[in-house]
N, C-alpha and C positions, 0 to 999 in steps of 0.2 A: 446470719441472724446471731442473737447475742447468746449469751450459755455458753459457746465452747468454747472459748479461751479463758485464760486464768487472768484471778482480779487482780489491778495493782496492788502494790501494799499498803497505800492509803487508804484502800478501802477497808472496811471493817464488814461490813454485811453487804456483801454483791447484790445482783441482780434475781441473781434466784437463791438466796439466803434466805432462810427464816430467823428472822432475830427471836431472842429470847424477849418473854412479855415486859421484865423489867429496865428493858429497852427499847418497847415500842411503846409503853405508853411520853417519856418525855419527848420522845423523836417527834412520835406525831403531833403532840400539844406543842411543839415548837412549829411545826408548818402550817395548823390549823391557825395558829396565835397570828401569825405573818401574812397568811390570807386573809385574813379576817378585815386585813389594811384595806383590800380593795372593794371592802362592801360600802364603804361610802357612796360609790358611784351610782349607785340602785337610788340613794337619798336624792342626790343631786338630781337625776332624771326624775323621780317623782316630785318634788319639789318645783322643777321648770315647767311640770303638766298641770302643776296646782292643785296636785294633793294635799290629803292629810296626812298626820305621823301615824295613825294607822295603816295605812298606804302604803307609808314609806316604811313600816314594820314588815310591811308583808313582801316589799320589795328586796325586803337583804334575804328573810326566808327563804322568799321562792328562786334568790341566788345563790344563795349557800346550797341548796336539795341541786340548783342543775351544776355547782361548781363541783359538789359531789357524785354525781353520774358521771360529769364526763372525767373526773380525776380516775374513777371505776375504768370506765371503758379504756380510756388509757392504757392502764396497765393490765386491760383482758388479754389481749393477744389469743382472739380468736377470731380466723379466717381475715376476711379484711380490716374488722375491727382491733386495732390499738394496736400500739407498737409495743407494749411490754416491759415499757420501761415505767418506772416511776416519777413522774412527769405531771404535777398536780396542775390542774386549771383555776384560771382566774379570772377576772371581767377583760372583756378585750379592748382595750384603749384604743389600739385602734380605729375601730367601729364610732368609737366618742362624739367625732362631727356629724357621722351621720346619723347616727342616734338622736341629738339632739336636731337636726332641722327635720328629720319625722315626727317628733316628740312636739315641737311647735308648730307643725304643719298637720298634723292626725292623731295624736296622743300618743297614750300608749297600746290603743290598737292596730295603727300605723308601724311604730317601730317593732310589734312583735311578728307582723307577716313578715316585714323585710327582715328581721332577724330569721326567721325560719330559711326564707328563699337561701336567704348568703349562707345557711348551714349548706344547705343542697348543692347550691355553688361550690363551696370548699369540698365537700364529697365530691363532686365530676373532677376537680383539680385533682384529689390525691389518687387519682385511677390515671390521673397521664403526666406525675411528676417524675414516673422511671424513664421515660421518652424524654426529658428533659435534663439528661444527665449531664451534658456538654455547657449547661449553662450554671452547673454548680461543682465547679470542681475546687479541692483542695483553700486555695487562697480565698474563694469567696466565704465559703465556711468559714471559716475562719476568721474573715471579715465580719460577717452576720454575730458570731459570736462576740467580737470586741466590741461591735456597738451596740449589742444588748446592754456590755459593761457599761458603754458611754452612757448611752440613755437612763440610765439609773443613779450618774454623779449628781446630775443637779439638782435632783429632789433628793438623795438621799444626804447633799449636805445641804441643802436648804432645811432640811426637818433635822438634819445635826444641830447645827450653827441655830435652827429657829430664826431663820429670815424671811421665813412666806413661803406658798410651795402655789401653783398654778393650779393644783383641783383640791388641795387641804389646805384649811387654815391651821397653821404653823402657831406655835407657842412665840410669844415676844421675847425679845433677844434677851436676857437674863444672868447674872450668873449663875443662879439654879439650873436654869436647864443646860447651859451650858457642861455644869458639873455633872448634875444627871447623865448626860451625855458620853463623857469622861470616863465615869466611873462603871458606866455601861460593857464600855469597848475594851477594858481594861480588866475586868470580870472573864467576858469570852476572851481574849486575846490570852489571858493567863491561863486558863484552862485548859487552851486549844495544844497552846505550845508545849506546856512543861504538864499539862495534867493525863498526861498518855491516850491510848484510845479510849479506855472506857470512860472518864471525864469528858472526852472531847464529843460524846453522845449529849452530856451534860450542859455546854458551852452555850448556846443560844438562851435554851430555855433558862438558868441560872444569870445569865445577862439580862435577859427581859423580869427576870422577877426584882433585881436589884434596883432596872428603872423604873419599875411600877411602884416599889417602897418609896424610894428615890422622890420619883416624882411628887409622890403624895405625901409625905413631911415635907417635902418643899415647899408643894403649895404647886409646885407644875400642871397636876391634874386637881381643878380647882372643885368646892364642889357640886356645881352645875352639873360635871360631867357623873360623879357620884349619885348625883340626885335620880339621873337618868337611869340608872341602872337599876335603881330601885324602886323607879317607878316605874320600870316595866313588869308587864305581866309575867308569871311563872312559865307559865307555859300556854302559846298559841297555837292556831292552824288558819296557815295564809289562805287568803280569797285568790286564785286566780282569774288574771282579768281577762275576758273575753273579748268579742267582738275586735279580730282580727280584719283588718284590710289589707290593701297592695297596691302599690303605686308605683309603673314602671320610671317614671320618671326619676327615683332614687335608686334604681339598680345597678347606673356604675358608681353611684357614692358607695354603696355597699358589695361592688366587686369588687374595687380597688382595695377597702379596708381588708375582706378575705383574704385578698392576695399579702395586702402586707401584713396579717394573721398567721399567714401560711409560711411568710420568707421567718419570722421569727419562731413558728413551730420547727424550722427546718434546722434552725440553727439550738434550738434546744434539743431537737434529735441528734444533732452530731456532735454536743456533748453529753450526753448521757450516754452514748457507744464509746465515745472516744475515752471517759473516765472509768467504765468499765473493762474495759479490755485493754491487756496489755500490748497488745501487734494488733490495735487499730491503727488501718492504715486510711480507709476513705468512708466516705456516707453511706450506709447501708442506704438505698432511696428505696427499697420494698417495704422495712420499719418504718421508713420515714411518710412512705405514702399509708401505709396503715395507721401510724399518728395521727396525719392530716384528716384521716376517713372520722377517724373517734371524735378528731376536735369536730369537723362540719356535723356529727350528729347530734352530739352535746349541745354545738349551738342553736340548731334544729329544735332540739329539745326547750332550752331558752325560751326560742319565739314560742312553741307551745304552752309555756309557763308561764309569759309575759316577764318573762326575765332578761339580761342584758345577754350577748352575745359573748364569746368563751373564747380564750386562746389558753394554750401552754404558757404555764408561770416560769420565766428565769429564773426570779429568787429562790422560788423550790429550788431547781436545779440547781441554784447555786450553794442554797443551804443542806442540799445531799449533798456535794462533796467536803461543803466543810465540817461536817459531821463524819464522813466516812461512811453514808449509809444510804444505798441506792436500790433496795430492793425495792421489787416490784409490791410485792406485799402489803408494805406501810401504803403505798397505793390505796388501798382494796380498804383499810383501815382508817384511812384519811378520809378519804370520800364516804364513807360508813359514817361516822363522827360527824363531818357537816353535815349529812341529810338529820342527822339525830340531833346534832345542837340546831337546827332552821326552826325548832319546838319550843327551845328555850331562850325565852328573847331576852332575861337577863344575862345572861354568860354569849350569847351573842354582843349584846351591848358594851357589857364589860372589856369585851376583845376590841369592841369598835372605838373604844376611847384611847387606846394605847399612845402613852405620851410621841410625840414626836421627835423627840432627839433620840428614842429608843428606836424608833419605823426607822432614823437615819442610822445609825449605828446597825443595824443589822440589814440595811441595803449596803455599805458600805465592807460589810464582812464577807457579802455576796458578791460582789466588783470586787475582791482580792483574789477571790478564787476564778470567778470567770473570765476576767481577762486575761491572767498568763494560758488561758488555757486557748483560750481565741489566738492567743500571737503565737504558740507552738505550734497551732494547725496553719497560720500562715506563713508561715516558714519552714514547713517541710518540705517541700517543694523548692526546685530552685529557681531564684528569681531576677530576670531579666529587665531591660529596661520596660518594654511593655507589660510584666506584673507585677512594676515596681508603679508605673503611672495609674495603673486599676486601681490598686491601693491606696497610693496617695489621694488621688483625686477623688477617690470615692469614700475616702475618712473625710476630707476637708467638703463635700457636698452634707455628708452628712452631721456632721457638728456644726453647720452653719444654719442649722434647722431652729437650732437654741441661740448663736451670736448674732442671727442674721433674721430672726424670725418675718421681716416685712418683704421676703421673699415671696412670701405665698399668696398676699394677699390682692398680685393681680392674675393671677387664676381662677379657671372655675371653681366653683364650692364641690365640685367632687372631684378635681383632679389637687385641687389643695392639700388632701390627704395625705399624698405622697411627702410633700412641703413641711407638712406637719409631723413625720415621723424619721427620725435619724435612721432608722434600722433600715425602712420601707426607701428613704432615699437614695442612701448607701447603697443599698444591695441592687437595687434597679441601676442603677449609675455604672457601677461593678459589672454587672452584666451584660450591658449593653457596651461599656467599654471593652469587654472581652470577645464579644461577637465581632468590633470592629476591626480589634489588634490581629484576630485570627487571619484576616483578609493578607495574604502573600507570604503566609507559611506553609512549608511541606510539611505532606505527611510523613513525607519520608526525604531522607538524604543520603547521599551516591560517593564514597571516594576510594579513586587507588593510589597503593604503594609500594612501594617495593620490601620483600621482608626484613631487610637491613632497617627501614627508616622505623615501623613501627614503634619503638619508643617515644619519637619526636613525632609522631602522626598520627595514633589513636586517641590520646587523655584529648590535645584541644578541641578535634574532631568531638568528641562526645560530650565534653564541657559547653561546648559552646551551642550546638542540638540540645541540649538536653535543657541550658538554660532556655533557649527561644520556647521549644515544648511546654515548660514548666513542669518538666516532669520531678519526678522526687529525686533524691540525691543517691539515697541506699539504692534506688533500683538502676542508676548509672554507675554508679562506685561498680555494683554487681556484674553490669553489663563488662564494662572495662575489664575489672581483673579476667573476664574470663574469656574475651578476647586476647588480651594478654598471654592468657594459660595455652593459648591454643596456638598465637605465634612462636609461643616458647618451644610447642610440639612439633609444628611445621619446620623450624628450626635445627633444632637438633635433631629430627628424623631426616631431614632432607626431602620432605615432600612436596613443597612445592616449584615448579619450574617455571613462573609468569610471575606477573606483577601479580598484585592482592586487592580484590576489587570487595570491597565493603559496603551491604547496603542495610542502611537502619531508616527502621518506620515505627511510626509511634503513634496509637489511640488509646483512648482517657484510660482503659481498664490491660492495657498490654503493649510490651515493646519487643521489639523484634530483629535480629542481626542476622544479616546472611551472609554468609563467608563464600566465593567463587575465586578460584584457581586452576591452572591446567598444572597437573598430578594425582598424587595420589593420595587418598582418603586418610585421614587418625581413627590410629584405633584409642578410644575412648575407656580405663580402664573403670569397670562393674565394681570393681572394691581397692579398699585402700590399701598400697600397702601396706607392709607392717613396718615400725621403725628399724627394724634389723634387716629389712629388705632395702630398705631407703638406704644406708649405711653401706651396707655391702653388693646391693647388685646395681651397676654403671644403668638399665634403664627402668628404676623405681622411680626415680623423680619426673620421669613422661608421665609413667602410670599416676602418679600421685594428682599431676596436673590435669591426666584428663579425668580422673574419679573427683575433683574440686570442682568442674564445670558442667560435669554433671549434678552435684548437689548444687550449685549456685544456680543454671538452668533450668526453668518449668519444665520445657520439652527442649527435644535435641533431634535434630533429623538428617541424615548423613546419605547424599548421592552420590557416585562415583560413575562414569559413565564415558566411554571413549578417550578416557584419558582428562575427563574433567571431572571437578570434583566443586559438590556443592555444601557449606554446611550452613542451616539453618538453628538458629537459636529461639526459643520462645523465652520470655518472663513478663511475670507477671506485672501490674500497676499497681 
């Protein structure tokens, strides 16, 4: 669990920080301002049902109040509920296809039962995604997170550039908005860099004010969009719509979506551990299945609300690390704020117009941060030709989602989903690649040699296991030097009188070395010499050897037995 390890230095306010109030309030006006993007989609669905803008008022309402719950529960981290991290919710794109052929098939009474069920669905999922550990190891994370990054280029330079965007209509190509744009990215970019931490709290929200000036002496936000805002009421209270139905016939449209809700919840959980912690090494899946618990409620909640269904926002995540500021708190403060702004529908409004070379400009500040951070976690681990193929092939399935879009469209309308989402394709691709490549690999491998050869017989021995495994690099580097440390021992003690029979096994969270020999046991030394021991007595540098292989070692377990001798190594994954 998160808390006890120490924060990178880029962070500024961890995990369990309390920032000072003169830093919570731009923090948070900068993630509520960026959320605020995704309330269009509440319009668009009432709009297809054939509402009115009353309707469609009470539609962003009663999504802002559930985007603000489940952003709460999120970061409660209590019992199964939330993972504790700060991790804001948004409308779940996802869900989009099937939302809309309920929405035309049974209104919005129709999509609010199947919204509830796929909440309850996602809940059964996050109680059995720790049993599912072998199908999310290191590379795929990793994966999941760079195509969060992908998925986010083409809209966020379509609303840069102003060329159309696929669920917004985009500003015409200009050179205001262009400039707008520019002068955007060049506000935060200046900030971030050269304006230290406490500026860099600053950097979005200062960027967005520049585009919102920007756009409006320009003429970018024309005043249509002005007019709306002040012809909204001051303050309302949404109608929630009732008369809930169920229709099993969309339950794999909408278990599919959960599922790819869930693979993109997964991959925002293992950056939010991985940015907070410095020796993060793998996915907490117990956070991450309590993530998953908070999201299936929240959206649960939704269908209750007749609201759209919920996932974990990337951009958040992305826009906590490029701020430096990932407490769980602003959490608890964010989601407080939207249930309180769903009241006031002109500062709701106000947010929903935000020019669009601005929404690109800080999707595109969000994809600078999250993807080196996806291709660090795919390359800690070492990589083989078969976790070289999972990758490839499962980057190029899913970027082919946007060049290849007519892929989908001779599939079912529920299995199309997949076809439609680059994260959801990728990472299903990825996995199912990886269950295959697994077929005719040991858990384990077997060699001997004679104590002479070990220099020429251990490193490729282990290089060459460790890349098929995919295991990490530091924890065979590990393993080696201290096989090393212990031929060294056997060597200069003269213990052993046979060949050296080497056996290493390796599973997702542990690897293992067992040393067997006919001789006699090492003694392993309890403490380090001292340098004046090292220096002057002929055997400090055994001692020294076997006190290094005990701190590089988890565990160490030493038989000796009729003249044979076995030594076992544990470490960790």
């Amino acid at each position: 669990m998160h808390g006890g390890s120490a924060k990178p230095g880029s962070i500024t306010y961890g995990v369990r920080d309390v920032p000072p109030m003169e830093s919570v309030i731009p923090l948070v006006m900068q993630h509520v301002a960026m959320l605020s993007v995704e309330l269009i989609f509440p319009v668009i669905v009432v709009t297809m049902a054939g509402g009115t803008v009353d309707m469609a008022r009470d539609a962003v309402s009663l999504m802002m109040i559930a985007m603000g719950i489940g952003t709460i529960l999120q970061a409660w981290q209590k019992g199964p509920i939330g993972s504790g991290y700060f991790c804001a919710h948004e409308t779940g794109t996802a869900y989009f296809p099937a939302v809309i052929a309920t929405i035309q098939m049974g209104g919005i009474g129709l999509m609010s039962g199947m919204v509830f069920v796929s909440g309850l669905m996602q809940m059964l999922f996050s109680r059995l995604v720790h049993r599912l550990r072998i199908l999310f190891p290191s590379e795929i994370i990793g994966l999941i997170i760079v195509m969060m990054a992908f998925s986010y280029i083409g809209y966020g330079m379509k609303a840069f550039w102003g060329v159309g965007g696929e669920h917004h209509k985009a500003v015409p190509t200009t050179p205001e908005a262009i400039t707008v744009g520019f002068f955007t990215l060049l506000v935060i970019i200046s900030l971030y860099i050269w304006g230290g931490k406490r500026m860099r709290e600053y950097a979005i929200l200062a960027g967005m004010a520049v585009g919102y000036a920007g756009a409006w002496a320009t003429g970018v936000i024309d005043n249509s969009a002005i007019a709306r805002v002040t012809a909204a009421p001051v303050v309302t209270f949404p109608n929630i719509q009732g008369g809930w139905t169920f229709d099993i016939r969309f339950l794999p449209a909408f278990a599919v979506a959960a599922l790819c809700s869930s693979i993109i919840t997964i991959g925002n959980m293992s950056t939010c551990q991985k940015v907070n912690e410095v020796d993060w090494r793998r996915l907490d899946l117990k956070s991450a299945g309590n993530g998953l618990f908070a999201e299936g409620l929240a959206t649960s909640v939704s269908g209750v609300l007749g609201a759209l269904p919920q996932t974990t926002s990337p951009g958040s995540v992305g826009l906590s690390v490029a701020t430096g500021a990932t407490s769980r708190y602003l959490g608890f403060v964010v989601g407080g704020l939207l249930i309180m702004l769903s009241f006031f529908s002109q500062i709701a409004t106000f947010l929903a117009i935000m020019p669009k070379p601005v929404i690109g400009v800080i999707l595109l500040v969000e994809i600078a941060f999250i993807f080196p951070a996806g291709m660090q976690v795919c390359t800690s681990r070492m990589l083989d030709f078969r976790k070289m193929f999972v990758l490839g092939l499962a980057i190029a399935f899913g970027m082919a989602v946007d060049i290849v879009p007519e892929m989908s469209r001779t599939w079912p309308s529920w299995l199309s989903q997949l076809f439609n989402s680059p994260i959801a394709l990728a990472s299903i691709t990825a996995i199912l690649l990886t269950l295959l490549f697994r077929i005719g690999i040991a858990s384990h491998q077997v060699i001997e040699f004679e104590l002479v050869d070990y220099p020429e017989t251990l490193a490729p021995f282990m290089e060459e296991n460790g890349e098929a495994w995919g295991a990490r690099r530091e924890v065979v580097h590990r393993i080696l030097f201290s096989l090393e440390e212990l031929m060294q021992i056997l060597a200069a003690d003269k213990l052993a009188d046979s060949k050296i029979k080497l056996d290493v096994s390796f599973e997702e969270f542990n690897m293992e070395a067992q040393i067997s020999y006919t001789g006699r046991a090492p003694v392993l030394a309890k403490i380090k010499p001292t340098d004046e021991e090292i220096l002057a007595e002929e055997g400090a540098l055994t001692r020294l050897s076997g006190f290094l292989i005990r701190k590089y070692a988890r565990k160490i377990k030493i038989d000796e037995k009729d003249g044979k001798c076995q030594i076992r190594f544990s470490f960790e994954h």
